[in-house]
C-alpha positions as CSV (number, residue, x, y, z in Angstrom):
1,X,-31.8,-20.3,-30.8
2,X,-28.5,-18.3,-32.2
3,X,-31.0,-15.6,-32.9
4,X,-32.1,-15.6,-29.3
5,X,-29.0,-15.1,-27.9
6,X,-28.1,-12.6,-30.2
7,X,-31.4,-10.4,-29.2
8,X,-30.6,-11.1,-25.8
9,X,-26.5,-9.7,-26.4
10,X,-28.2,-6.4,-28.0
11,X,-30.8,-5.9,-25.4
12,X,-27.6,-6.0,-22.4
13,X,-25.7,-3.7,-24.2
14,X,-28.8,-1.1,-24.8
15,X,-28.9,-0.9,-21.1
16,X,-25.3,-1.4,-20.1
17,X,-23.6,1.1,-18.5
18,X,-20.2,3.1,-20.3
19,X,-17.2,1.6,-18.5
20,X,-15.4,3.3,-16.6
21,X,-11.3,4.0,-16.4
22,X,-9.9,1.5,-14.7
23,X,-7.0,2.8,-12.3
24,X,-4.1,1.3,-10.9
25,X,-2.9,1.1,-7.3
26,X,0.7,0.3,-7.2
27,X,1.5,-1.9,-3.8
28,X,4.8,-2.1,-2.1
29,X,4.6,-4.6,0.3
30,X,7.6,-7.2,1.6
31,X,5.1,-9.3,3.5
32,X,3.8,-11.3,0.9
33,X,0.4,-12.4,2.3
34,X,0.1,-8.7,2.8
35,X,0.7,-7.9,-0.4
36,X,-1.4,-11.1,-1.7
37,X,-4.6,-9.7,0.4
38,X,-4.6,-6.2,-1.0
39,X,-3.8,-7.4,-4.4
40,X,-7.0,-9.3,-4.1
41,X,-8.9,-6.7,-2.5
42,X,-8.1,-3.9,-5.0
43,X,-8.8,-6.1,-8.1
44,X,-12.1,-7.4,-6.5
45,X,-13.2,-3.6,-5.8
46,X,-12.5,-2.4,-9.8
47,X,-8.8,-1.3,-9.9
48,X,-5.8,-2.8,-12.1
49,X,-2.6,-3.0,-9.3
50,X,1.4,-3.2,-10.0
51,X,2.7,-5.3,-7.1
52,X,6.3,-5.7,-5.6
53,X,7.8,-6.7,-2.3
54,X,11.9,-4.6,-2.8
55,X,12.4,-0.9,-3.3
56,X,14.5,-3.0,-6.5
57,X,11.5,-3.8,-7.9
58,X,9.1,-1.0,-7.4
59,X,11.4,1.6,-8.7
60,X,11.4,-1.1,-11.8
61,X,7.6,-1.3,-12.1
62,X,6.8,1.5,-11.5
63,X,6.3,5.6,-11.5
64,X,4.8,4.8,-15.1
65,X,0.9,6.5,-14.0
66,X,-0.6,4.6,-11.3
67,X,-3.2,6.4,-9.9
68,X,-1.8,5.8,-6.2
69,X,0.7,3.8,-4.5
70,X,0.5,1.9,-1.4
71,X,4.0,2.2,0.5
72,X,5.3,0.1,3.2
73,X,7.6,2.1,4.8
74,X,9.9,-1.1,6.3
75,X,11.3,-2.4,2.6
76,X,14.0,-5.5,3.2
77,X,16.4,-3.3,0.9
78,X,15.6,0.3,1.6
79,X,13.3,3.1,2.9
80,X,9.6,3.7,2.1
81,X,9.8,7.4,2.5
82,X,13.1,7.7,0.5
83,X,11.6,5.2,-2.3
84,X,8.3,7.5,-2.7
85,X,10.7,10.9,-3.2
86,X,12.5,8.3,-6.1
87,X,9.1,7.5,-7.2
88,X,8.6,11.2,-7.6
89,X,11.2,11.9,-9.4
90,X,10.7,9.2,-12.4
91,X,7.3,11.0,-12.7
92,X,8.9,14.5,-13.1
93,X,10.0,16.5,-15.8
94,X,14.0,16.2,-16.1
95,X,15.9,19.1,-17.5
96,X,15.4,22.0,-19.6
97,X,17.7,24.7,-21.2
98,X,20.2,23.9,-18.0
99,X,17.1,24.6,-15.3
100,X,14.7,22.0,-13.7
101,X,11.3,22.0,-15.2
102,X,8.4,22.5,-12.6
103,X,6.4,19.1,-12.4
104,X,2.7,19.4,-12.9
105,X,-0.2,18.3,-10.5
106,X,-0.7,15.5,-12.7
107,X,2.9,13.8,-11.9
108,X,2.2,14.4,-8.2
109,X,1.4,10.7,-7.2
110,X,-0.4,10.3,-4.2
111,X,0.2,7.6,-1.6
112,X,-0.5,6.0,1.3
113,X,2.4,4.7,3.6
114,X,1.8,1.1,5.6
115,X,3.9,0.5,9.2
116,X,3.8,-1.7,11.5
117,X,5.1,1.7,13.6
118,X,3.1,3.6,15.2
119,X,5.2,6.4,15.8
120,X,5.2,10.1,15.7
121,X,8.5,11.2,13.7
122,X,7.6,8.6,11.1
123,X,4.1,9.7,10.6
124,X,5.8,13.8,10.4
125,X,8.5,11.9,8.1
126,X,5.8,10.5,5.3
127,X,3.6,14.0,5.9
128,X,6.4,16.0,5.2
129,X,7.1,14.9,1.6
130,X,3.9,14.7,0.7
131,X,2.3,11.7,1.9
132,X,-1.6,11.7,2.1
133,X,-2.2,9.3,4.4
134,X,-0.7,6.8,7.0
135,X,-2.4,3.3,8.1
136,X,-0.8,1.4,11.2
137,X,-1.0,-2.3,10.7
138,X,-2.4,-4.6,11.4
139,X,-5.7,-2.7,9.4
140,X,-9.1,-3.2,8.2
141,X,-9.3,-3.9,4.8
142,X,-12.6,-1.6,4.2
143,X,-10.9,0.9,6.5
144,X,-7.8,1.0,3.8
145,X,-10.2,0.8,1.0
146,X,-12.3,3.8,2.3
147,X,-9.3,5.8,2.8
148,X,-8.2,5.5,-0.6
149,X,-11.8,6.3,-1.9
150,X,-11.2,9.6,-0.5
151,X,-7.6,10.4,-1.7
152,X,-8.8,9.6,-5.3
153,X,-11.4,12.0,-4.6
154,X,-9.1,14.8,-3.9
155,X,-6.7,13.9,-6.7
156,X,-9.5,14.1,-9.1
157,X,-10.8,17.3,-7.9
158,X,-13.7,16.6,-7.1
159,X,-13.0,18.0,-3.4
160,X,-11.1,20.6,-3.1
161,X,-8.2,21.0,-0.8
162,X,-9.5,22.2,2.7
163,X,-7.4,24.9,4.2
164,X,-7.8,26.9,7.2
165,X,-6.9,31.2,7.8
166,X,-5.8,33.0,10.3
167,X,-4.6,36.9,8.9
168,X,-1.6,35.4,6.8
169,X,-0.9,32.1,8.6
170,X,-2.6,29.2,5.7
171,X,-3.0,25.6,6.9
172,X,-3.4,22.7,4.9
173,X,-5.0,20.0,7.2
174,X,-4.8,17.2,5.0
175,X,-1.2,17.6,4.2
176,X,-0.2,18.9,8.1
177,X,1.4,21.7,6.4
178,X,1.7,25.3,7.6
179,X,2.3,28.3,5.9
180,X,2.9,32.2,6.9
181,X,3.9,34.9,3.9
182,X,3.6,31.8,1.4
183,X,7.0,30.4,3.7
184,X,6.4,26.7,4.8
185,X,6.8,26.7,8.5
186,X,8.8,23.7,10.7
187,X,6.5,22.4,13.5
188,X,7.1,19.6,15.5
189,X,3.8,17.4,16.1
190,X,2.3,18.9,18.8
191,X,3.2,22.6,18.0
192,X,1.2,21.7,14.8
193,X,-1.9,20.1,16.2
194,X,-1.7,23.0,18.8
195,X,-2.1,25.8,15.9
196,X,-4.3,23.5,13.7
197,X,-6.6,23.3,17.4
198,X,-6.4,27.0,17.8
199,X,-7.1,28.1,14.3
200,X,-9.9,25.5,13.7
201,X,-11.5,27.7,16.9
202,X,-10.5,31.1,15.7
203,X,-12.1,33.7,18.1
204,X,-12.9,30.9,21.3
205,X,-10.8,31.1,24.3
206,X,-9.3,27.3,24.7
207,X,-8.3,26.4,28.3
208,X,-4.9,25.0,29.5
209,X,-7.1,21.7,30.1
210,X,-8.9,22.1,26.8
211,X,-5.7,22.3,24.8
212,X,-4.3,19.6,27.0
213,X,-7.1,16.9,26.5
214,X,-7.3,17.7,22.4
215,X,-3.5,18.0,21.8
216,X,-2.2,15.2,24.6
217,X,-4.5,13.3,24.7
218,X,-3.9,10.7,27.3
219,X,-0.4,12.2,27.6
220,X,-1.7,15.2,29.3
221,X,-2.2,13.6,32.4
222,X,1.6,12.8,32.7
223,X,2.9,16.6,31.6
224,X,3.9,19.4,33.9
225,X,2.0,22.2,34.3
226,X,4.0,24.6,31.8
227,X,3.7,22.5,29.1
228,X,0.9,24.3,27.2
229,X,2.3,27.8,28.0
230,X,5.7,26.8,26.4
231,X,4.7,24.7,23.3
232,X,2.5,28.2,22.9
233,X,5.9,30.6,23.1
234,X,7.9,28.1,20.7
235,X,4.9,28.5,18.6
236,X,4.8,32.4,18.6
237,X,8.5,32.4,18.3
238,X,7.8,30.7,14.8
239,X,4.5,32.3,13.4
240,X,6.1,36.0,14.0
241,X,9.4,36.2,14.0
242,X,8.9,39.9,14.2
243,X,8.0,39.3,18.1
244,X,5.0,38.1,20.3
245,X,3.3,41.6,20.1
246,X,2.4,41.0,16.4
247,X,1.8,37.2,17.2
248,X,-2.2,36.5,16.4
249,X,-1.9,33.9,19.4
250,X,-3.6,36.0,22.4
251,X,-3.1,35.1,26.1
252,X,-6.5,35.9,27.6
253,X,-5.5,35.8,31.4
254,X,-7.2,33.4,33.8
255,X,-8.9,31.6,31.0
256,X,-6.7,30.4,28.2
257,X,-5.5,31.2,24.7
258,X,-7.4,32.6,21.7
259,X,-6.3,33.3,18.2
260,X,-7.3,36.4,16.1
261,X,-7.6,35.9,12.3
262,X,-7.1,39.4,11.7
């Protein structure tokens, strides 16, 4: 019988598969069903977690190599956004010869920030210091668990950042970044999905309603009429400071607006 089970034993392991590294999700969650459920959903799907429910006891548990952290942005005793740039900072390298070492990819910790706000500056807020992606509650479970699939992927590599060029304006879509001359440019929401909407359609002449329907949404049908050709002057303003002549944003009269990747 013992010899059985021991053939059996040898003949799993010559057919069992390597294991593979588990990862940890860090969760920082004050609602503590919340924070029960994805505890339980993470550890069901393969990954190891680090939970807490107080900015207290996150900066306490972690920053120590998760692979991603989960980030309510509504902590009882402090700021999700604020605690992720903390989080950051325990990962980086401290000092060196008087000068601040530069941190590596590796200590960049990618999260995903949980709110039960659905609102526009906070979304910016989380994007603009690095955030790399935003879930509204309440939220499906597989939803969440998808979209952490696919931040791990692009942590690991194994896609590639997507970015999108006009001449010397750079775009990073998955971070809502923008860039002209290698300088980071400050964009409110719309002027952002404006340029991302143009440059995405580099060369097509985009109408007044196109723009308003893709950048608006249902808000267009509440804006004046000037709307579009203003957020597009702010926007020129910004992308070339050296005036609107050298702007690659193109007013094509009686149709729309067109930009040039030249």
């Amino acid at each position: 019988m013992a010899d059985r089970k021991r053939a059996a034993n040898k003949e799993r392991k010559k057919y069992a598969q390597p294991e593979r590294d588990v990862l940890t999700i860090g969760i920082i969650e004050d609602d503590r069903l919340l924070n029960q459920a994805l505890d339980m959903s993470l550890k069901n799907t393969g990954y190891a977690t680090v939970c807490a429910r107080t900015r207290k006891d996150a900066l306490s548990l972690m920053g120590k190599g998760e692979a991603l952290l989960l980030i309510d942005i509504g902590l009882p005793d402090g700021d999700g956004i604020c605690l992720y740039q903390e989080l950051q900072g325990k990962c980086r390298p401290k000092f060196q010869g008087g000068a601040q070492m530069q941190p590596s990819a590796d200590c960049e910790i990618p999260a995903i920030f949980l709110t039960a706000r659905d609102e526009e500056r906070d979304m910016l807020a989380a994007f603009d210091i690095g955030a790399d992606d935003y879930v509204v509650k309440p939220f499906s479970m597989k939803v969440l668990l998808k979209r952490i699939e696919a931040v791990l992927r692009r942590k690991s590599g194994e896609n590639e950042e997507r970015t999108v060029c006009a001449g010397e304006l750079v775009l990073y879509p998955d971070r809502k970044r923008a860039f002209i001359k290698g300088e980071e440019i400050s964009l409110t929401g719309k002027e952002y999905r404006l340029l991302e909407y143009l440059m995405e359609n580099q060369g097509q002449v985009l109408t007044k309603e196109n723009i308003l329907e893709h950048v608006w949404g249902l808000d267009g049908q509440f804006v004046v009429d000037n709307t579009v050709s203003v957020t597009i002057n702010r926007l020129r303003r910004k992308i070339s400071p050296g005036g609107e002549e050298a702007c690659c944003i193109k007013n094509v009269f009686g149709f729309g607006y067109r930009i040039d990747g030249r």
